[in-house]
Every structure is written in structure tokens, then in C-alpha cells.
C-alpha positions, 0 to 999 in steps of 0.5 A: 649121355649126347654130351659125354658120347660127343666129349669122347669122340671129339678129337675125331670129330674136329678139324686138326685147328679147332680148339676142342674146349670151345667146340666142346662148349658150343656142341654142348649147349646145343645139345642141351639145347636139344635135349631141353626140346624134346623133354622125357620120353612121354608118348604123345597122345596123337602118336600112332605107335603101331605105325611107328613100329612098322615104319621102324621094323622096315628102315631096320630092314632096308638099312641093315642091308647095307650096313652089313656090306662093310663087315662082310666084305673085311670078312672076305679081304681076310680070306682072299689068299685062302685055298677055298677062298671063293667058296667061303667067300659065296658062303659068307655073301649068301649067308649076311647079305643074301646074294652072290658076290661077282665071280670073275672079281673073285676069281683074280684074288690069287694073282692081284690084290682083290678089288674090293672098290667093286665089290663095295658097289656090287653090294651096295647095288645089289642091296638097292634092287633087293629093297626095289624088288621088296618095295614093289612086291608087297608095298611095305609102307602101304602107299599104293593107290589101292591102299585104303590108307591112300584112298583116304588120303586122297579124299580128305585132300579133295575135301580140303580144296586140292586135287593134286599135292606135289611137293618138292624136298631138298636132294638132301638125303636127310630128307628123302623120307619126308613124304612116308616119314616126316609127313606120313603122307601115302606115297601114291597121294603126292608128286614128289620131285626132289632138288638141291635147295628144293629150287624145283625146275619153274618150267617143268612144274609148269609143264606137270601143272599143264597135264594135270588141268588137261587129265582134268579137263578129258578124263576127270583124273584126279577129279572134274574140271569143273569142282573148285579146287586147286593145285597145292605146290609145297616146298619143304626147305630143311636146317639143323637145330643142333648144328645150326650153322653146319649142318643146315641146307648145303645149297644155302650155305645152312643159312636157315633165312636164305632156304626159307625165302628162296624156296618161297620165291621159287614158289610165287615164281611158279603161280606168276608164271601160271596165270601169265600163261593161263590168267588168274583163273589159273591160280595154284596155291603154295605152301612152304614148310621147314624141316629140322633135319635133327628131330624131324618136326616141322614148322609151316609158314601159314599162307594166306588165301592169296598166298602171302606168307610171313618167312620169320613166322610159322607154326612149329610142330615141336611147340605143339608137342609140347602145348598138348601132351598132356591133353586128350586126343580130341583135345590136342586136335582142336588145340592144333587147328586153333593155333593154325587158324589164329596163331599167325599174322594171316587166317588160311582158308578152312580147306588149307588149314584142316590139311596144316593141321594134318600135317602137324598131327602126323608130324607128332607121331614122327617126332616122337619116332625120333625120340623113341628110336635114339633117346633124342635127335638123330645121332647123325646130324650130317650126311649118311647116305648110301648111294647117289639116285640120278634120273627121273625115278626113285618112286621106292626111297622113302629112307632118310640119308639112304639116297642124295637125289638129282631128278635130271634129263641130262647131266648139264641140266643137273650137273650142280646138282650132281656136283653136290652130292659127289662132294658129299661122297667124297667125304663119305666114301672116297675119303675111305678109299671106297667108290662113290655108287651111283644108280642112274634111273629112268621110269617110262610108261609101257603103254607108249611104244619104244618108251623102254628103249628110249629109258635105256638109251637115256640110262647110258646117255647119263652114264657116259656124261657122268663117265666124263664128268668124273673121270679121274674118280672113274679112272681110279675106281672110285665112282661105280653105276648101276643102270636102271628103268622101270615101267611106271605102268605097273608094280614092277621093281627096278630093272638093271640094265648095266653097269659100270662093273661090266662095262663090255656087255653093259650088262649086270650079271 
């Protein structure tokens, strides 16, 4: 069925230049290739198929929020010359996307062409704090710090040695679910920082590294100074089995070999210049995973306990499907932490491979998920997402290809960051004549006085430089943003601040 859907859609799946036998040929046996993987649909016996429905039913919920946008708003372009036409179009907005659409957009139908760029953007950010008001409100994925899903977590983290796992995905939005989804790991339970590449910023995880020994060291938080655990910093570096050579890691040029070893170097980088700083008492451990963006398996480079980890050798999640689907649970379970412990050049301490082995046995539940949901790998093998996520925030995306982050302070810091993902969305959006929509986000802590004034003034920092930056897309309409904070001292959802809709109050109405 993947090869006759792609035989059919291949003339628009080309370039005008690209012989459409050979491409055919080549997409073809990767799919097949693909197909050969993942087998039939048998359920795997570690599969958790209630938590696979739940996490369904919610990236139904949230995607179906702006996947409704585009039909609703063709409704609405039809209607504009109509004598009810605000009224209908209120009634169509309500009714699909559970909102009002902006007014005083509206009300200039009769005598200009309707702006649907700013409609897009409205809906699209309307969409987004409907999903933050909902994430916050009733913790759909049940990551709260309060959740006994994170509590157990958390415990069994401690139990492995750790007492604080942060992890860096790729900005790619094809991996902004990897925490809740690839991994099934409760949100609250890790640091999450995303970067193009997963090239993390050294300094400022030195920095987080720094503040977590000293809430050690005053308060016990997370645990006592004085227990023998350790940091675990984990990159997950991400490519493509169905289109190995296009749709890998955009900041690696989808060399597979090259993500893999720059993240890994990132990663010694970072334990150098803690125990330059802090002496090797200080030791962190690392850890560096590959993600299959198609299928959602993983492969783990096994570390040693200094470690040292081989790039060209891992253990991969999707061989250890296959080795025990026809096992028991108990049996799959002891059969995955035996590979772990002697299927590699190195033997990782008992704690690190009691967490591997973790990873994999949820991981097997997310493999099958994919299976289920498309019969396969993910149809969409390239970019999809919705908006660009631009700041320091984003606790509530959990989604894959719903978000192309860029963690930044100020826009020069970030700006190949930023760069990447407008690119994506040319291709996206702007190709469609439709804007690029852009949240800008700044968390502060309300325990600290002037920190909410400090976020909105960061929030319009970044706005203005992005306004710069692009100004030929803002100039025409095409790039649109939303300013948000939120305190990160309480469940509370993104605020909106502003916006680049209503750019003389700066207010969002």
C-alpha cells in the first residue's frame, strides 16, 4: 500500500529534474525495506496499550485543533462578500474551532480583500494557548511532579545511581514528543533543553549542573550531597530509515555518523569542563541515543562506566522487538537487559543498565504506537509542524512535528537556530502564501520580585529582533508572533502578552 500511495503522489513529491522511475525505485526499496522491519502488526507483549490509547486520543485532540484551521478558514474566504458574513463566519469559528476569529479583521472584508495571513496566525495562536490552558489544567499525560507515574520514576531514577536526568533532543520537530512519547518518560522527571543538532549550549548546562549540586548541597533537592549519585546528561541525536540521506538531521546535512559523533563530543566536552572546574570528584555521566524519526525506535550507544562509548555500535530497540515478540513479559524483560549488558564492546555499571533497559521496554510500547496508528513508519517522513517555539519555556509540547523549537536568551545567540526553523517554514507555510507563526516564551518564577516584568520585556526583546531579522516576511505578512510567559512556580498556562496582530497596544484581544 506505502509504495502504490507513493507510485501515485510522485509527481508532486519531486523536483521537476528528478527521473520519476529511478526515484520511484530507490523510495520503494526503502519502504520495503521499512515494511521488512516492522513485520505484521503483532502486539508486542511489553506494549502498554492503555497508555497508547491515551496518548493517541490526546495527539488526536491537540492536532485536530489545527488541522481544523485551513478548512475552516476556506469556509470563511467563501463567505466574505455575503451580507451576514461576520455573524456566519463567528458561527463557522465557534462551532469548528472553539473560538472567536479577530473583529476588526473581519470587519474590513467589504472593502479590501479579507486578510486571511492574520486569520491563519490567529488561529494557529489561539489553538496553541487552548492546548497550554488544557496541558496545565488537567495534566493530560500525567507528568506532574504529583503524578505517581513521576514519582516512581523519579525513584527508580535514584535507585539507578542518578539524581537528575537532562536530556537534549534536536530542535527538530520530529522530535519534540521525545520525552512523553519516545521515551514515556513523565515530563516533571527530566530537564529538557532542545537545540539544533542537539548541540546544547556547554556553558549553561555547566551552569544548571552548578545549581543542582548547590540545591544538593543546601536543601537536599533532589537528594543529599552526600548519596553517591550522578548527573546523567543524555543527547538523542535523530535520522531517518526511509530517507536516510534527506530527511535525517538538517544541522548535519542527514549524515547519520556526523549527529551521532557531534553529539557525542558535545557530551565529553561538557564532563571536561566540569572536572576542570570542579575536579573529578565532579564526574557527570553521559549517555547518547539515536532516534529513527520514521518508526520512533531507538538505538543506545552503550557508555562504559568512564564514558566511553563506541558511535558505530549500539543496541537498537527495534532488533529487540523483534528478538522477543514471541516471549513473555518477564522473559522479554530479562532478554533486553541481557543484551544491554553483554551485547556491546563495554559493560555499563548496573544502575546505567537497569535505566537502558528502561528506555528500550518503554520504547517498545512507542514502536508499536507508530505501527498501530499508520500501518507502518510515519507517513510524514519531513517537517509538519505548526509553529516556531522561540525562548526559554515550552514545558506543555509534547507532540511530534507540532513545535521547531529554538531555546534562546536573544535572537543573536539563537539566530542559526532561528535560521532553521524559518527555512523550515518557508517550505511549509510561506510556499502556501501563508505566514510563519512564531510564540515567543519566557517562563520566570513569581517568587522572584520584577521577574513577570522582566519575561515581558524579554518577550518584546526577542520580538523586535525577529521583527529585524525578517523583515521583508514581516513587511509582507508572512511572519506573525504571539508573546507569552508563564510563571513556572505554579500549574498555570501560558499568558499572552502581545502580539504582532495588534501591534499598537501589544496586546492580544
Amino acid at each position: 500500500m506505502a509504495y502504490r500511495n507513493l507510485a501515485k503522489n510522485a509527481n508532486r513529491s519531486i523536483g521537476p529534474t528528478a527521473p520519476r522511475k529511478r526515484y520511484l525505485a530507490e523510495k520503494g526499496a526503502q519502504i520495503q525495506r521499512q515494511d521488512s522491519l516492522v513485520g505484521d502488526l503483532s502486539r508486542h507483549p511489553l506494549t502498554e496499550q492503555s497508555i497508547n490509547r491515551k496518548l493517541q486520543s490526546y495527539e488526536s485532540e491537540v492536532k485536530g485543533r489545527f488541522e481544523r484551521i485551513v478548512p475552516l478558514l476556506k469556509k470563511v474566504s467563501a463567505l466574505q462578500h455575503d451580507q451576514d458574513f461576520i455573524s456566519s463566519a463567528q458561527q463557522f469559528s465557534r462551532s469548528e474551532l472553539g473560538f472567536d476569529l479577530p473583529t476588526d479583521v473581519l470587519e474590513k472584508a467589504w472593502v479590501s480583500p479579507l486578510d486571511m495571513r492574520a486569520l491563519f496566525a490567529w488561529c494557529v495562536f489561539q489553538a496553541y494557548q487552548q492546548a497550554s490552558d488544557n496541558f496545565f489544567k488537567s495534566d493530560p499525560l500525567n507528568g506532574e511532579k504529583e503524578s505517581n507515574e513521576a514519582r516512581e520514576f523519579e525513584s527508580f531514577l535514584n535507585d539507578c545511581g542518578f539524581h537528575l536526568l537532562d536530556i537534549t533532543p534536536c530542535a527538530d520537530g520530529r522530535l519534540a514528543h521525545s520525552i512523553a512519547y519516545v521515551l514515556r518518560i513523565p515530563f516533571s522527571a527530566v530537564r529538557r533543553r532542545s537545540h539544533a543538532g542537539a548541540l546544547f549550549d556547554i556553558e549553561q548546562t555547566v551552569n544548571r549542573w552548578v545549581k543542582t549540586e548547590h540545591h544538593r548541597y543546601r536543601e537536599s533537592i533532589p537528594n543529599s550531597a552526600h548519596l553517591d549519585t550522578r548527573y546523567l546528561k543524555v543527547v538523542t541525536y535523530h535520522f531517518s530509515s526511509v530517507d536516510p540521506h534527506h530527511q535525517g538531521c538538517a544541522a548535519h546535512g542527514s549524515d547519520d555518523s556526523l549527529a551521532a559523533s557531534e553529539g557525542y563530543q558535545r557530551l565529553l566536552d561538557f564532563r571536561e569542563a566540569i572536572e576542570n572546574s570542579f575536579c573529578c570528584g565532579a564526574s557527570v555521566d553521559l549517555l547518547l541515543i539515536g532516534v529513527d524519526t520514521d518508526t520512533d525506535a531507538i538505538r543506545v550507544h552503550i557508555p562504559s562506566p568512564d564514558g566511553t562509548m563506541s558511535l558505530d555500535k549500539w543496541v537498537s530497540a527495534l532488533d529487540l522487538y523483534k528478538e522477543t515478540i514471541s516471549m513473555t513479559k518477564e522473559e522479554a524483560s530479562q532478554t533486553i537487559l541481557n543484551r544491554i549488558k553483554s551485547g556491546s564492546d563495554v559493560t555499563p555499571d548496573l544502575g546505567m543498565a537497569d535505566f537502558i533497559a528502561r528506555l528500550i521496554s518503554n520504547n517498545i510500547s512507542q514502536i508499536d504506537y507508530v505501527r498501530e496508528l499508520h500501518s507502518g513508519p510515519y507517513p510524514d517522513a519531513g517537517h509538519a509542524e505548526k509553529f516556531i517555539g522561540v525562548g526559554i519555556g515550552f514545558k506543555e509540547i509534547h507532540l511530534r512535528n507540532l513545535t521547531y523549537f529554538t531555546h534562546l536568551d536573544t535572537v543573536e545567540e539563537g539566530a542559526a537556530d532561528l535560521d532553521v526553523g524559518v527555512k523550515i517554514f518557508k517550505g511549509l507555510n510561506v510556499s502556501r502564501d501563508l505566514p510563519v507563526p512564531v510564540v515567543i516564551r519566557f517562563d520566570y518564577s513569581g517568587s522572584v520580585p520584577g521577574a513577570r516584568d522582566r519575561a515581558i520585556a524579554d518577550c518584546r526583546r526577542v520580538d523586535d529582533a525577529i521583527s529585524v531579522r525578517y523583515r521583508d516576511l514581516v513587511d509582507d505578512g508572512l511572519l506573525h508572533t504571539l508573546l507569552t510567559i508563564r510563571d513556572r512556580d505554579q500549574r498555570s498556562p501560558a499568558e499572552a502578552v502581545g502580539s504582532s496582530l495588534n501591534p499598537s497596544t501589544k496586546e492580544v484581544h
